[in-house]
Each structure stands twice: as structure tokens, then as C-alpha cells.
Backbone as a printed PyTorch tensor [residue, N CA C, xyz], in Angstrom:
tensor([[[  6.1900, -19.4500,   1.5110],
         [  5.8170, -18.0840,   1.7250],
         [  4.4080, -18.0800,   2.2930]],

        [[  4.3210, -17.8420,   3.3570],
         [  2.6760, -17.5190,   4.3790],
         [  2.0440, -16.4180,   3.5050]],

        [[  1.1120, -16.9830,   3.2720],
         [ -0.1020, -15.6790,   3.3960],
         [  0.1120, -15.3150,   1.9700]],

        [[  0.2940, -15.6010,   0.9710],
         [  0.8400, -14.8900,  -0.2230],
         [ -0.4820, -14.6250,  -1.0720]],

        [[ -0.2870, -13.0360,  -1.6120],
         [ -1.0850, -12.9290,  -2.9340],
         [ -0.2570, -12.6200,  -3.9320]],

        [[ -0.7390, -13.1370,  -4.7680],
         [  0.4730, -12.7630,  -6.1370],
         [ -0.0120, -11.4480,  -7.2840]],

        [[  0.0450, -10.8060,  -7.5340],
         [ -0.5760,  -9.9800,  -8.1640],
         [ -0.0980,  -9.1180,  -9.3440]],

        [[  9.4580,  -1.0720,   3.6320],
         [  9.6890,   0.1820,   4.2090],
         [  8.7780,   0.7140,   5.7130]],

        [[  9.0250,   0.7090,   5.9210],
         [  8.5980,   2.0310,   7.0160],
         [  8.3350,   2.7590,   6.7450]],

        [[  6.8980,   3.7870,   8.3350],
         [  6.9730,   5.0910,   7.8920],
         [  5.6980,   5.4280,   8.7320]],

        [[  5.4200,   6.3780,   8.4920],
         [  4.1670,   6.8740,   9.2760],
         [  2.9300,   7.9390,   8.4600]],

        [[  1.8130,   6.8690,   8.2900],
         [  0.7050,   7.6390,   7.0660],
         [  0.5080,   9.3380,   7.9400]],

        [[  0.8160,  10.4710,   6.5810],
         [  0.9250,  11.5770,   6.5820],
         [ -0.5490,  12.0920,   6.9140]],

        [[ -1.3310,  11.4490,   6.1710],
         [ -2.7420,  12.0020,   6.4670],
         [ -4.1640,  11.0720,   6.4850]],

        [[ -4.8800,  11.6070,   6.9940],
         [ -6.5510,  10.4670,   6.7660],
         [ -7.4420,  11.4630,   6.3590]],

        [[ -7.9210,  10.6040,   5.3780],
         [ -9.2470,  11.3210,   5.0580],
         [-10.5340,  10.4240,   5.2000]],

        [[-11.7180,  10.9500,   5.8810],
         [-12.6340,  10.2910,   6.4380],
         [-13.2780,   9.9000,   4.9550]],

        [[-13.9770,   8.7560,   5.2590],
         [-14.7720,   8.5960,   3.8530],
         [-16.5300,   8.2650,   4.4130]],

        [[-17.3070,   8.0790,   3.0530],
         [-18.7930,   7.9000,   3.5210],
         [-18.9580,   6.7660,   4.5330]],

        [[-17.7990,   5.3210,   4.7120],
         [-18.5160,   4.4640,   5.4860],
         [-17.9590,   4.8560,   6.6440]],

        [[-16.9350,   5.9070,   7.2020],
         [-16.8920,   6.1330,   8.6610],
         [-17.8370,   6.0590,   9.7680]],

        [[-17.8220,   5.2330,  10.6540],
         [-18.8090,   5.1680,  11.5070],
         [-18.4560,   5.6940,  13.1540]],

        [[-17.1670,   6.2030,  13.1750],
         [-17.0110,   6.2620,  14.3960],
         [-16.2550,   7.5700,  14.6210]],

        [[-15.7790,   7.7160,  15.7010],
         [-15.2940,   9.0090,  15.5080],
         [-13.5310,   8.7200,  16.0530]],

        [[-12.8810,   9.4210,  14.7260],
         [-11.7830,   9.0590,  14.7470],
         [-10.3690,  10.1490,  15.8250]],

        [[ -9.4990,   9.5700,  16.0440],
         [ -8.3410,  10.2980,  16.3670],
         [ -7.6470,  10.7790,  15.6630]],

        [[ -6.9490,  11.8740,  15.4330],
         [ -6.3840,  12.5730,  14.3400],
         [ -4.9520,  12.3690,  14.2060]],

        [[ -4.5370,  11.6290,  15.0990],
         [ -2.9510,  11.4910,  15.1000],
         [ -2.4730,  10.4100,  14.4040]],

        [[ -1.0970,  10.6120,  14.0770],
         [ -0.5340,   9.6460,  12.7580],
         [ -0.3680,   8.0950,  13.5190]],

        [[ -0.7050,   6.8440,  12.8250],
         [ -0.1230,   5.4610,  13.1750],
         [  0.7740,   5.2860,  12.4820]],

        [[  1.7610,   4.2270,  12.6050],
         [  2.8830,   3.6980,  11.9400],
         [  1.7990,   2.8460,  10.9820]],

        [[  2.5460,   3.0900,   9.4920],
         [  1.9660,   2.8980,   8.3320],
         [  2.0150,   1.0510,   8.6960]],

        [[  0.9250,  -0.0620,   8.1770],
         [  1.0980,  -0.9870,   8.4460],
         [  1.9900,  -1.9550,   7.5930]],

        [[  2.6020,  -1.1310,   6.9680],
         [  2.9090,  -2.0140,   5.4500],
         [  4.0350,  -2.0550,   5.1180]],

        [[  5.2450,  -3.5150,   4.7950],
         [  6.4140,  -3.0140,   4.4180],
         [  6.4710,  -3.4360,   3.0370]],

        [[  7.5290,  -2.4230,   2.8080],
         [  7.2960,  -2.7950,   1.0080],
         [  9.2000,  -3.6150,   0.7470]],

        [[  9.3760,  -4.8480,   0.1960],
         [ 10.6150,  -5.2960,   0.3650],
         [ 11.0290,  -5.0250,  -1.1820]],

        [[ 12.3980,  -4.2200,  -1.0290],
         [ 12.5970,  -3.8580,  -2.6520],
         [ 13.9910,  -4.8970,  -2.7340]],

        [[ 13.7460,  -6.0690,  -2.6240],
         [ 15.0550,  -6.8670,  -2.8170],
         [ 15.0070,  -7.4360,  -3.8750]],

        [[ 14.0920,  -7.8400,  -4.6290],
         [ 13.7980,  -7.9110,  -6.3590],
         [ 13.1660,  -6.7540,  -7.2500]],

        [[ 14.0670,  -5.4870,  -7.0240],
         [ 13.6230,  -4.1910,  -7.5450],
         [ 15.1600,  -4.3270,  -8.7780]],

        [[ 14.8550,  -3.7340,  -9.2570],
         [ 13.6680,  -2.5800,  -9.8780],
         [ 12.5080,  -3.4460, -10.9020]],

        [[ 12.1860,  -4.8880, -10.8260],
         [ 11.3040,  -5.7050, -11.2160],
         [  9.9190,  -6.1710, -10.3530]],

        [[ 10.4550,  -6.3150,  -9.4910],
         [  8.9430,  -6.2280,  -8.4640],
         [  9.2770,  -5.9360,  -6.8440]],

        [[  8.4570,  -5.8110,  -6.1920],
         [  8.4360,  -5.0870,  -4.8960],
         [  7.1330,  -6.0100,  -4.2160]],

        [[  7.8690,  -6.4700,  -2.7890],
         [  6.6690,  -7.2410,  -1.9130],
         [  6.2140,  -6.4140,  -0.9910]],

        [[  4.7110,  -6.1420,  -0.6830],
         [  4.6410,  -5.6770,   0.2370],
         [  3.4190,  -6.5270,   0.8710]],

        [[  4.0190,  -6.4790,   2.2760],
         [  3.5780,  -7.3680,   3.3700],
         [  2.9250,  -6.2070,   4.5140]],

        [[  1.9680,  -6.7290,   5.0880],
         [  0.8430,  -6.1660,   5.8980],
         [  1.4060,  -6.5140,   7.8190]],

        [[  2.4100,  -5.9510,   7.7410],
         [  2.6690,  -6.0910,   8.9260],
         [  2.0590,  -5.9160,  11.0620]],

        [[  0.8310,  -5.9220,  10.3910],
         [  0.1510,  -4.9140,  11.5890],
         [ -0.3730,  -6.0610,  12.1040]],

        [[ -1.8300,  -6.1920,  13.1760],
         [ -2.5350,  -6.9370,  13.7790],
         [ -4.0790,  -6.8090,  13.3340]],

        [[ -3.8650,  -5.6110,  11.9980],
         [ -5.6880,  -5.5450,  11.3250],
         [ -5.5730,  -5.7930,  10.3580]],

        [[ -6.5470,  -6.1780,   9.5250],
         [ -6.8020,  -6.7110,   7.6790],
         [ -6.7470,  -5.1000,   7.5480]],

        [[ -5.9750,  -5.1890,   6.1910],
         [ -6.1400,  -3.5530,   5.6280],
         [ -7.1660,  -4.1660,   4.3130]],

        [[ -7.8500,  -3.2890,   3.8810],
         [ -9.1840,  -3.5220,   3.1460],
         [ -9.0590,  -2.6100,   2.2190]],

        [[ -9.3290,  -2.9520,   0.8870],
         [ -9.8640,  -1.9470,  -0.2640],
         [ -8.2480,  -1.3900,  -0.4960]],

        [[ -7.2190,  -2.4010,  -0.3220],
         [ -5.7220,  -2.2470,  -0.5960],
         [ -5.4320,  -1.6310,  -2.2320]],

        [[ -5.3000,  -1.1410,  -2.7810],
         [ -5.0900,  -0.3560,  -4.0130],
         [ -3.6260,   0.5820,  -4.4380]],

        [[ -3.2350,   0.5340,  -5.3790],
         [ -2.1930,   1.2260,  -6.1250],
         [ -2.4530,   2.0640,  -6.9860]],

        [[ -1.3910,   2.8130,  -7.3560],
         [ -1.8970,   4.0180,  -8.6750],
         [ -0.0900,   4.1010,  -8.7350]],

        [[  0.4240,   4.0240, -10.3470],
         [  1.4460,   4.2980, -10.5030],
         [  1.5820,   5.6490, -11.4470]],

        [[  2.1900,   6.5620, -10.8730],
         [  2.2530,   7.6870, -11.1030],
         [  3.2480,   8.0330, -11.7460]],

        [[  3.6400,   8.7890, -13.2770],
         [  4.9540,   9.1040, -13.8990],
         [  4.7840,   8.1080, -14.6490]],

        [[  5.5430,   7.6480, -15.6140],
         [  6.3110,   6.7790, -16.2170],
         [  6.3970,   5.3080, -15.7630]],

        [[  6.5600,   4.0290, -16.1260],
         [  6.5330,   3.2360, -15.7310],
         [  5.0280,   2.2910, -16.1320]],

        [[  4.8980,   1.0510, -16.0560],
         [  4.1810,   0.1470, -16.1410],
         [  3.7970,  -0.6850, -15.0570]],

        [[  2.2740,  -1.0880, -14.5240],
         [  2.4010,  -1.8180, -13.4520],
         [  0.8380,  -2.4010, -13.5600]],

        [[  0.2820,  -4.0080, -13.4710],
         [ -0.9710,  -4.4630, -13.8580],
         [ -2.0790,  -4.1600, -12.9560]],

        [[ -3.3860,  -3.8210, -13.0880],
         [ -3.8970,  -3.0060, -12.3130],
         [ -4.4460,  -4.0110, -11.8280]],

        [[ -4.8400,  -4.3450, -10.6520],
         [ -5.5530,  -5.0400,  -9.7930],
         [ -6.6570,  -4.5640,  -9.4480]],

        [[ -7.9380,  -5.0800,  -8.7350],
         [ -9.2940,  -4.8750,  -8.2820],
         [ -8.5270,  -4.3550,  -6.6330]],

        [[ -9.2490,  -3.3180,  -5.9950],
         [ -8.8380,  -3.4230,  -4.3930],
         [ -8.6580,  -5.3350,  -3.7270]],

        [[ -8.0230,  -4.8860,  -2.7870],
         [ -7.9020,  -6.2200,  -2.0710],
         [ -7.6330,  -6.2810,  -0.6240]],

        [[ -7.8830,  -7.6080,   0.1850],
         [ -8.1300,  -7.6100,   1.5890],
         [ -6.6850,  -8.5120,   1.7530]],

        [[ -5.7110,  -7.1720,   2.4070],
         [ -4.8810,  -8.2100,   3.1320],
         [ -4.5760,  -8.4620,   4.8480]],

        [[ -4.7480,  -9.5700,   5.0290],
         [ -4.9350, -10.1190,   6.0310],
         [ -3.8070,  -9.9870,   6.9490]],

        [[ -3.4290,  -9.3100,   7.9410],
         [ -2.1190,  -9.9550,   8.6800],
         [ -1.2470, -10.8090,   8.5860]],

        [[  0.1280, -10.5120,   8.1150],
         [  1.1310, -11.6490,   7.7480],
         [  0.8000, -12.0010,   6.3700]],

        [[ -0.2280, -11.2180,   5.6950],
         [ -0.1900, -11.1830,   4.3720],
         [  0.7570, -10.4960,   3.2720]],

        [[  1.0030, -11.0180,   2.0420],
         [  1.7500,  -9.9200,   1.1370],
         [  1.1030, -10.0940,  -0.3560]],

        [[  1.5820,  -9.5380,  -1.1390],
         [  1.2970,  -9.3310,  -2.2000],
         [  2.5670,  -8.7950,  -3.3970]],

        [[  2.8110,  -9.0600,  -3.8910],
         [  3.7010,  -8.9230,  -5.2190],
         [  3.0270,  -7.9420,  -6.4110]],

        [[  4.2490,  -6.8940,  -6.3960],
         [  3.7080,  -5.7740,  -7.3420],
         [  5.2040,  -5.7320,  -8.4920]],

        [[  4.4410,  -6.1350,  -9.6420],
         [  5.7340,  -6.2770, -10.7610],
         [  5.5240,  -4.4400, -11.5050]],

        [[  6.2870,  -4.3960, -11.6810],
         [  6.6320,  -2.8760, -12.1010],
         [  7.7220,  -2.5020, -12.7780]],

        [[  7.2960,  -1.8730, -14.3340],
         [  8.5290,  -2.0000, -15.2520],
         [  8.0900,  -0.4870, -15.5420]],

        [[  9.8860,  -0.0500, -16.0890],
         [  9.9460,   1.1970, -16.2170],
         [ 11.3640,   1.7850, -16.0590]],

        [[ 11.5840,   2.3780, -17.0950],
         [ 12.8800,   3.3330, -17.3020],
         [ 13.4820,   4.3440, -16.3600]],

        [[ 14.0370,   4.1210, -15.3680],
         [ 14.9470,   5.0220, -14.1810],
         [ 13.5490,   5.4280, -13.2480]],

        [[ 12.9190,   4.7140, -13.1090],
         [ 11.5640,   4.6710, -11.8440],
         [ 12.0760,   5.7930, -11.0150]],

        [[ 13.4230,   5.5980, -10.2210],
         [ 13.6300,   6.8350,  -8.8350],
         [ 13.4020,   7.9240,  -9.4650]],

        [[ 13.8610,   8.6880, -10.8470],
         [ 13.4870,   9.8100, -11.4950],
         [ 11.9210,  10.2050, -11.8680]],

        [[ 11.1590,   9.4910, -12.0610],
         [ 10.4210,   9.5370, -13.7280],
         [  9.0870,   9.0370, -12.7410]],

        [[  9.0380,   8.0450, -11.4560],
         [  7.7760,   7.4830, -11.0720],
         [  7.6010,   7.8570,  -9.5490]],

        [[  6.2110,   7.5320,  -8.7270],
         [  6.0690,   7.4040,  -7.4350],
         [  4.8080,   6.2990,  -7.3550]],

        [[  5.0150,   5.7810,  -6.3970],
         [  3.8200,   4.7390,  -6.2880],
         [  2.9510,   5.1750,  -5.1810]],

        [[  1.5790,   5.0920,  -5.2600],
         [  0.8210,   5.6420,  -4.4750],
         [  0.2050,   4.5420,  -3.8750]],

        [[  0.2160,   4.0050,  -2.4250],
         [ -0.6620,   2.6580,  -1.9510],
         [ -1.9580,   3.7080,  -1.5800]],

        [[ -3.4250,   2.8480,  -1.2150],
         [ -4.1180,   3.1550,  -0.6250],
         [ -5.0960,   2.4080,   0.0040]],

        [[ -5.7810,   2.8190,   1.3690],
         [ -6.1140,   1.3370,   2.3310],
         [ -6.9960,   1.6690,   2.8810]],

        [[ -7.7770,   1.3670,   3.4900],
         [ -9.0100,   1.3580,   4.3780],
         [ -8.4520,   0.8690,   5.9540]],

        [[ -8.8150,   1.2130,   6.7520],
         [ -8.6100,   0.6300,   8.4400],
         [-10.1780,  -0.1190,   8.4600]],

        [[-10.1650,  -1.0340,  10.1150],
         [-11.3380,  -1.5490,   9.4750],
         [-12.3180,  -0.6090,  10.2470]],

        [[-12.3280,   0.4020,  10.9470],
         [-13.7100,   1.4960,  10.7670],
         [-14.0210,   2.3730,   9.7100]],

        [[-13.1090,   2.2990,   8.8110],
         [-13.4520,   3.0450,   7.5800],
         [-12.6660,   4.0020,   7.2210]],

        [[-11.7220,   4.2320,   8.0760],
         [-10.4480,   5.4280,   8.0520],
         [ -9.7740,   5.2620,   6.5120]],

        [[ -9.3020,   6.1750,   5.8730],
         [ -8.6320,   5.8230,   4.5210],
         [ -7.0770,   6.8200,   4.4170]],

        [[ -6.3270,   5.9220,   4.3880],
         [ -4.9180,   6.1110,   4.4300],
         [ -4.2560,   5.9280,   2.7470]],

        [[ -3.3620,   6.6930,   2.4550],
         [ -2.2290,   6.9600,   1.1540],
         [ -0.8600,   6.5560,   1.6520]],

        [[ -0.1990,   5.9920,   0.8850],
         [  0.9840,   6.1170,   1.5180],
         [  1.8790,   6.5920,   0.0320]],

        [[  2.3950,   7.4580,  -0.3690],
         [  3.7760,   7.7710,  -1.3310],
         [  4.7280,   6.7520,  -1.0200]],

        [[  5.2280,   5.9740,  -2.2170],
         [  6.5310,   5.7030,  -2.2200],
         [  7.4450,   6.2630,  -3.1870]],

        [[  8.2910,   6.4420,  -2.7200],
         [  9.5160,   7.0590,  -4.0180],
         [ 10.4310,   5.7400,  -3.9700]],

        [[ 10.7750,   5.8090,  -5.4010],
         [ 11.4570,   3.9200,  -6.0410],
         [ 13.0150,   4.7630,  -5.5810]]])
């Protein structure tokens, strides 16, 4: 497995500028960089950084019900992934997972997942 940290499609809905923005941004949506592989679900979920930029200050928040170990932000690199174990009673009902990322001028992207 390339690139591994151990720890879908779609298009980010919104950006919100933050204090280290330095440039001046475009307002239109990119294809989210990130796929999330649910082929060892409902126990863990890979998600891999599919793009050509490091996404930075990579972060989760599990929302509802459910269990999931909290990690420090993190830098994943292109062709990188990461492993998110996640336990919890009927997740598609009861949870949503929230990613969140940095671009590297400082842009800050959310992405919702529904399990």
C-alpha cells in the first residue's frame, strides 16, 4: 500500500476563507480531492488524497452517535491515504462524518459524508 497513514466523489459545497489566506481566491466549486473507500465498512473507511496538491490540516469530526479516535490535523500528500476506524450502531441513521482541509493557499474546505 503507497503512501499509507494509519490512523467517494463529489464536489466541496463551500469555502470559507481563513486568517492565513494570502491570495485572492475564485469562488467556484473544485472536485473534492478525496476518495473515501467504504469496502471495509461499516468498520473502517480509507480515504485517499487523490488530487496533484498535499491537502494540509486534514481533520475529522464525527457527528451523531458512533465512535471514532481523534487524530492531530494531518498532511496528506498525493497518492496518500489514511485509515479511519469507526464504530457505531446503524451509522447511515444515527451519524455523518465531517472531513476538513486546507488547499495549499489557505482555502478551507468541509466535506459531509453520510455512512
Amino acid at each position: 500500500m503507497r503512501g499509507s497513514i494509519v490512523g467517494g466523489g463529489g464536489f466541496a459545497l463551500g469555502m470559507a476563507s481563513s486568517h492565513i489566506t494570502h491570495h485572492e481566491t475564485d469562488s467556484v466549486a473544485y472536485p473534492v480531492p478525496l476518495r473515501l473507500d467504504r469496502r471495509d465498512a461499516p468498520r473502517s473507511y480509507r480515504l485517499s488524497n487523490i488530487s496533484d496538491e498535499p491537502i494540509r490540516g486534514l481533520s475529522f469530526s464525527l457527528l451523531g452517535s458512533g465512535l471514532m479516535r481523534a487524530t492531530a490535523p494531518l498532511l496528506l500528500a498525493p497518492g496518500q491515504e489514511v485509515l479511519l476506524r469507526i464504530r457505531g450502531e446503524s451509522l447511515p441513521q444515527s451519524a455523518v462524518l465531517i472531513i476538513r482541509w486546507f488547499r495549499p493557499n489557505g482555502d478551507e474546505y468541509l466535506w459531509r459524508v453520510s455512512f
